[in-house]
N, C-alpha and C positions, 0 to 999 in steps of 0.2 A: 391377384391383388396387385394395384398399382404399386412401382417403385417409392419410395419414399426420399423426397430431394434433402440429402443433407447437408444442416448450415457447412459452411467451410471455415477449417481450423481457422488460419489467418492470410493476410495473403501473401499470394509469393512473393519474396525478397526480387526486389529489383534495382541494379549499380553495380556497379565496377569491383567491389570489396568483396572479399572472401567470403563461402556459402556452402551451405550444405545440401546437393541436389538427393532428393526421398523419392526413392521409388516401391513403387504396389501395385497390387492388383486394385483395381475401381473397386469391384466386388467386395473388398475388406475393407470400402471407408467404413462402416462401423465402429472397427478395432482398430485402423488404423490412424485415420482422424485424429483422436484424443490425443495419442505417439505424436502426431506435430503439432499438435496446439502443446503438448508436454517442452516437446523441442524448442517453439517459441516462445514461452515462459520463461523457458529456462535461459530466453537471451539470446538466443542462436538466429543467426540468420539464414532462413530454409527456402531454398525454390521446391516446390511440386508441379505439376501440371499444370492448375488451377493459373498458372501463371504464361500460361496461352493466350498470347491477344487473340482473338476470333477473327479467320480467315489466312493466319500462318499457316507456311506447310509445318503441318506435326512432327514430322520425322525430322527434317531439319530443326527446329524449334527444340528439339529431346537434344540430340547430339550437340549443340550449340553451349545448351546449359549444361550438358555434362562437362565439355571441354571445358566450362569456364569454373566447375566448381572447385573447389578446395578438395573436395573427400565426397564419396559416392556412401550412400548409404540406401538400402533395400532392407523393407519386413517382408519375413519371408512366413510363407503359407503355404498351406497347400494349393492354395487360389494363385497364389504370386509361381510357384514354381508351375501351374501351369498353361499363365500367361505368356502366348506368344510376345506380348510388349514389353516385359519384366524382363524376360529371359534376352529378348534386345538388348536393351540397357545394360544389363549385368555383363552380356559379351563386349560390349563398346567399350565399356566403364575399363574392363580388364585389360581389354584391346589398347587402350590406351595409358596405362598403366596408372590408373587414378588408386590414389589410396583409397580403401576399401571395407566397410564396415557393415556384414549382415543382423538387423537384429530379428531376430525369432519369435512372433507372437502368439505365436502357437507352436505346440509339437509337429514338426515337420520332418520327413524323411526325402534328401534330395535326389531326385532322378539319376541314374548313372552321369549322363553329360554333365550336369551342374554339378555332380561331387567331382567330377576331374576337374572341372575349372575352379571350382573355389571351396580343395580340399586344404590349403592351408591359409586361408582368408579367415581373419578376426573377426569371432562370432559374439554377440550377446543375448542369452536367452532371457527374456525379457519377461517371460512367463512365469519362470521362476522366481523371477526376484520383487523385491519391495520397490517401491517409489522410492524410497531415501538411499537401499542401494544402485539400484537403477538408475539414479543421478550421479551419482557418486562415479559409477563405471563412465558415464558418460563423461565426466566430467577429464576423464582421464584419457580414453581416447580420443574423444572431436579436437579439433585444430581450435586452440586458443582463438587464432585468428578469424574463426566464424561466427566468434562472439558481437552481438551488436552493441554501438554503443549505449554508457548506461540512460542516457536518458529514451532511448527507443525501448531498452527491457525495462523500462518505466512505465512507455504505455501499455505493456502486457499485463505489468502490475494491475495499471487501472482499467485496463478494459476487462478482467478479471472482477471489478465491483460494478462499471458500470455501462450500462448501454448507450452507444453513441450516437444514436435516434431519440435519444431520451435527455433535457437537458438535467445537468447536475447544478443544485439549488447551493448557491453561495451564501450562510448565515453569519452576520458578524452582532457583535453586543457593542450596544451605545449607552451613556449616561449624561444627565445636565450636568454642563462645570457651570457654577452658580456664581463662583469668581467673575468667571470670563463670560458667565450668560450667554455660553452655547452648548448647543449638542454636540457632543462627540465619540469618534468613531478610533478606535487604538488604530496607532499609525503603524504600528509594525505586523498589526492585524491586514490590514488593505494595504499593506506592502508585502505582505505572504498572498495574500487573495491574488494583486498582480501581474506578482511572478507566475500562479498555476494558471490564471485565466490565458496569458502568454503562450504557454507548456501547450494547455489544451486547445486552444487554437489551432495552434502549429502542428498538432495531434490528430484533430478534425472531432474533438469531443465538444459537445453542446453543453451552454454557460447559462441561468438564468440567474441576477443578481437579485437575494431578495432585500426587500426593507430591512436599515436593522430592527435588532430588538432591543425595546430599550428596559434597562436593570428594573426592577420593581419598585427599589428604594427611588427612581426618576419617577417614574409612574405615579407612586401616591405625596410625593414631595417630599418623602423623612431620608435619614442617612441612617438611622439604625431602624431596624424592628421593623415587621412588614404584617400588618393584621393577616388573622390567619384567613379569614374569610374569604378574603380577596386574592391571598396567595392561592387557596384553590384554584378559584376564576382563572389565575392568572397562569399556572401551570397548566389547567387543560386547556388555555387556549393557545400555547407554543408547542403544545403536542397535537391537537389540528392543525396546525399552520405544519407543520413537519408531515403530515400524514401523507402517504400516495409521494412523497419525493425521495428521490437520489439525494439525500445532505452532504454538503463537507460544509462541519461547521468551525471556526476559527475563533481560537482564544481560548483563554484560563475559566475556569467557574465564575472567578470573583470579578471579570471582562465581563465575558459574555453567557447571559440569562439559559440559554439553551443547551449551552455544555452541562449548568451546573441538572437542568432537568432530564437531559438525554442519559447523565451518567446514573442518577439516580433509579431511574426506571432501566436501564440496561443491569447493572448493579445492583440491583432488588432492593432497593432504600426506600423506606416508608415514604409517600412523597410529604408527611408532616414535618419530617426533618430537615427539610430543602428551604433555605432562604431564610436560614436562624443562626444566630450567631454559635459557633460550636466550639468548645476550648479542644485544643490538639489532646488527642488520646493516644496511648501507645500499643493500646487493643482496639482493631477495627476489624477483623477477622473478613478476608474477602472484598474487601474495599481498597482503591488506589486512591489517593488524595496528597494532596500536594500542602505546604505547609512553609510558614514564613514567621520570622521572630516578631515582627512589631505588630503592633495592635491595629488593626484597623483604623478605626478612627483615627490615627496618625498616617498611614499609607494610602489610604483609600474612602478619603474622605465622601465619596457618592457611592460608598458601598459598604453594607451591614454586611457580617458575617458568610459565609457557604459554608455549606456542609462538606465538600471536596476542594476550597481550599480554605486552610483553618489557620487560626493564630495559635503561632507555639510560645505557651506560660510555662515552660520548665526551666529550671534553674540557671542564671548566668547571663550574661546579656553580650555573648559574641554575637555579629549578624549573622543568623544561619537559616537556611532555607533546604527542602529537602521534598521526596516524599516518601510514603509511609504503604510499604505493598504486601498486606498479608500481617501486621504487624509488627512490621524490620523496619527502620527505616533507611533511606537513602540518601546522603544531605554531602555536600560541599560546605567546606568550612567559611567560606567568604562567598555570600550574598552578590548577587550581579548589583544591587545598591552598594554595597562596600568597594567593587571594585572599578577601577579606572577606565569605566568602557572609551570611552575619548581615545586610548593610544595604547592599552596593553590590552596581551590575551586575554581571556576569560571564558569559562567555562559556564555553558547553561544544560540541563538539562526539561527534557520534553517529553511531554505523554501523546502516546498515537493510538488511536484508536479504531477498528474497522468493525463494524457489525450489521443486523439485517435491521434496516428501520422498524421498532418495535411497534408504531403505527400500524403496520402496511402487514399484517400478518398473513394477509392473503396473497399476497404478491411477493417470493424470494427473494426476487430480482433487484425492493430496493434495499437500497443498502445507506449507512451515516459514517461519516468518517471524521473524526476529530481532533483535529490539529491542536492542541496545548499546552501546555506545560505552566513553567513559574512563572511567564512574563512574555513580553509580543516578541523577545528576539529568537525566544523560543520555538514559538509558532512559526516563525520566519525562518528559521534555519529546518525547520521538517518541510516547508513547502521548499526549500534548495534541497534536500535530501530527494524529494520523493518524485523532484521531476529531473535528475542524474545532472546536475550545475553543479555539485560539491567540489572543491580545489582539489582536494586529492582523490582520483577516480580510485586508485587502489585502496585507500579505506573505505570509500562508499562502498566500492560493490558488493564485500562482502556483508555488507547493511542491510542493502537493498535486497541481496540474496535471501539473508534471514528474513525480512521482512516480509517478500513473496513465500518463502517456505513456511511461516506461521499463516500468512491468510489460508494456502491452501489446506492445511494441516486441519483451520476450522472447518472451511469448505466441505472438506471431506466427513467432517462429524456433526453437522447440520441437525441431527435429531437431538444430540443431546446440549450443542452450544452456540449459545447468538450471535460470539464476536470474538474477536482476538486483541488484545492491548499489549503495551511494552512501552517501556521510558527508555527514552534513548537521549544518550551525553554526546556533548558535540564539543570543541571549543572554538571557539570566534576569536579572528587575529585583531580585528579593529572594526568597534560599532557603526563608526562613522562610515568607514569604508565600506562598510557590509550597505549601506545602502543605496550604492553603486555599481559591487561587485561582490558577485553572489559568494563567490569563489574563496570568500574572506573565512567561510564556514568549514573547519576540519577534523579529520579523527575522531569522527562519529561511530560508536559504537553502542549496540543494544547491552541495556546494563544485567549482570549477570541475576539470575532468576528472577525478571520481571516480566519474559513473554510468556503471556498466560493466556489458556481461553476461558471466555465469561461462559458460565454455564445455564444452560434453560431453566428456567425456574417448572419447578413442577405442582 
């Protein structure tokens, strides 16, 4: 039986910054593979082989990148202990006294020669353990310093949802201002879109901008109430238009038309409920939905109600806004309307969304991704979070970290769940400034029991 060409984890780290050279047997890319694409997820900057320009001398080429690494790391096998190339490398690595890390993916017994040489070399059996301890150990012995920056372990994030042969469909939500007798597009909406189009360029990931979509209440000419008849029409036609694509769709329910239907059908929501005005309830069992104190027709005068996000009639008239996950709610006491976005901090929270396009049921591969929350500054500060621009690196990463450990967490349970969502708070130093410099955006954190996975309807 012919060989089988395996895709390659990612590619090799190439530059002057600290690295981590992996050494194997070819024979084990099977088992090995996935261990560095784990490795580059996880942030780390890895040379392997793969990273041979064609027509270098090999041997020179190996010893080059070992001297230049930070930390030498080998899986070890029975394949790898007995590879004459391996067993190279490991003498070099020690030969030169490189820090030294075996991990174990299988049960392996070492040859006499290799137990003298690296009888007291830092081992991890990798076989044994979990994913979540298996990071954990890693995360304690690799060199801080091989970590790449966060917006490079950004695109591991994203290359994680999407193929970059494949472009990813940009959806934003429009409405008539009837004042101003134009169409328009949220500014802080295509000032997130932007920044990722930016990201992703410089990334080498493919962009295709769709039309927006415009709200239903534009479409039939009314501000409230939207005949039901037509609301059919009109939702299965933004769920063909989504079918067969990679989505990131950008904006709030009560923005843009295709959140409030992507959430609905991910969410198992009747789609009769969708695009009706809906009073806040404090039982919504399995539902995320976002929620604001004034009444519509005062905030949003070219938009009737959403089912995900709702007017709150409960008692009191402080401005408060929040959302509602599981029936808890989550709310900040002052409103981004109440507060002085012009020249003080303020605090927004946002809903992030990743799932498999519920279209495309034949195809894994595509995936929708949904930038949200209360408002466009919202949406704007998850597109600075999700491509590593946030001011302070040391709260993001650990963000961004949570945020790759919940995608793969679903990834991994694929049979029984379609997505993974979480609200995550952020605070903004100055609105103005943020839309100059990204960096304005800080101390973002995923708020405590809201990453959840959505579950397959059965």
């Amino acid at each position: 039986m012919p060989e089988v060409e395996l895709p390659l984890p990612c590619e090799a780290y190439v530059g002057d910054e600290a690295f981590i050279f992996a050494s194997y047997a070819h024979k084990d890319g099977p088992s090995v593979f996935p261990e560095i694409r784990f490795l580059h997820a996880c942030g780390y900057r890895i040379w392997y082989d793969e990273g041979i320009d064609p027509g270098n001398e090999w041997p020179e080429e190996i010893a080059k990148a070992i001297s230049k690494a930070a930390i030498f790391v080998v899986f070890i096998s029975p394949n790898a202990v007995e590879s004459n190339n391996v067993r190279n490398e490991i003498n070099f690595a020690l030969n030169a006294h490189k820090p030294f890390l075996a991990i174990y993916v299988t049960p392996t017994e070492l040859p006499p020669g290799l137990q003298l040489r690296m009888g007291d070399i830092q081992a991890v059996f990798r076989f044994q353990m979990t994913q979540d301890s298996y990071r954990r150990k890693l995360e304690k012995v690799l060199p801080k310093s091989c970590v790449a920056s966060l917006a490079l372990f950004c695109e591991s994030l994203w290359e994680s949802l999407l193929d970059k042969q494949r472009p990813a469909s940009f959806f934003f939500g429009a409405a008539h201002n009837s004042a101003e007798d134009r169409q328009m597009v949220a500014a802080w909406d295509l000032q997130a879109a932007a920044g990722l189009l930016s990201y992703f360029a410089a990334y080498r990931f493919s962009v295709s901008l769709e039309p927006p979509v415009f709200s239903p209440e534009t479409v039939v000419g009314r501000t409230v109430g939207v005949r039901r008849t037509f609301a059919e029409d009109y939702i299965e036609a933004i769920r063909a238009h989504l079918r067969g694509k990679n989505a990131i769709v950008f904006g709030t329910a009560d923005y843009n038309p295709v959140t409030e239907v992507l959430l609905g059908d991910l969410q198992n929501v009747n789609s009769e409920q969708l695009f009706q005005t809906s009073p806040f309830s404090s039982t919504c069992p399995g539902v995320v939905f976002a929620y604001r104190k004034w009444p519509y027709d005062r905030m949003h005068r070219a938009h009737a109600g959403r089912f995900f996000c709702r007017q709150d009639n409960s008692a009191g008239c402080a401005p408060v806004a929040g959302f509602q996950v599981d029936g808890t709610t989550r709310r900040f006491e002052r409103s981004l309307a109440s507060q002085d976005i012009a020249s003080n901090e303020f605090q927004i929270m946002a809903h992030l969304l990743f799932a498999n396009n519920p279209y495309t049921a034949e195809n894994p591969k595509d995936h929708v991704v949904i930038l949200g929350g209360l408002d466009g500054v919202s949406t704007y500060a998850l597109s600075v979070l999700l491509t590593g621009q946030l001011g302070d690196r040391e709260a993001a990463s650990p963000v961004v970290h949570e945020i790759a450990k919940g995608i793969r967490k679903w990834q991994e349970s694929r049979d029984n769940f379609v997505g993974v969502e979480m609200i995550v708070s952020a605070q903004v130093k100055n609105a103005q400034a943020l839309l100059f410099d990204a960096q304005q955006v800080s101390c973002c954190q995923i708020m405590p029991d809201t990453l959840r996975l959505l579950p397959r309807a059965h």
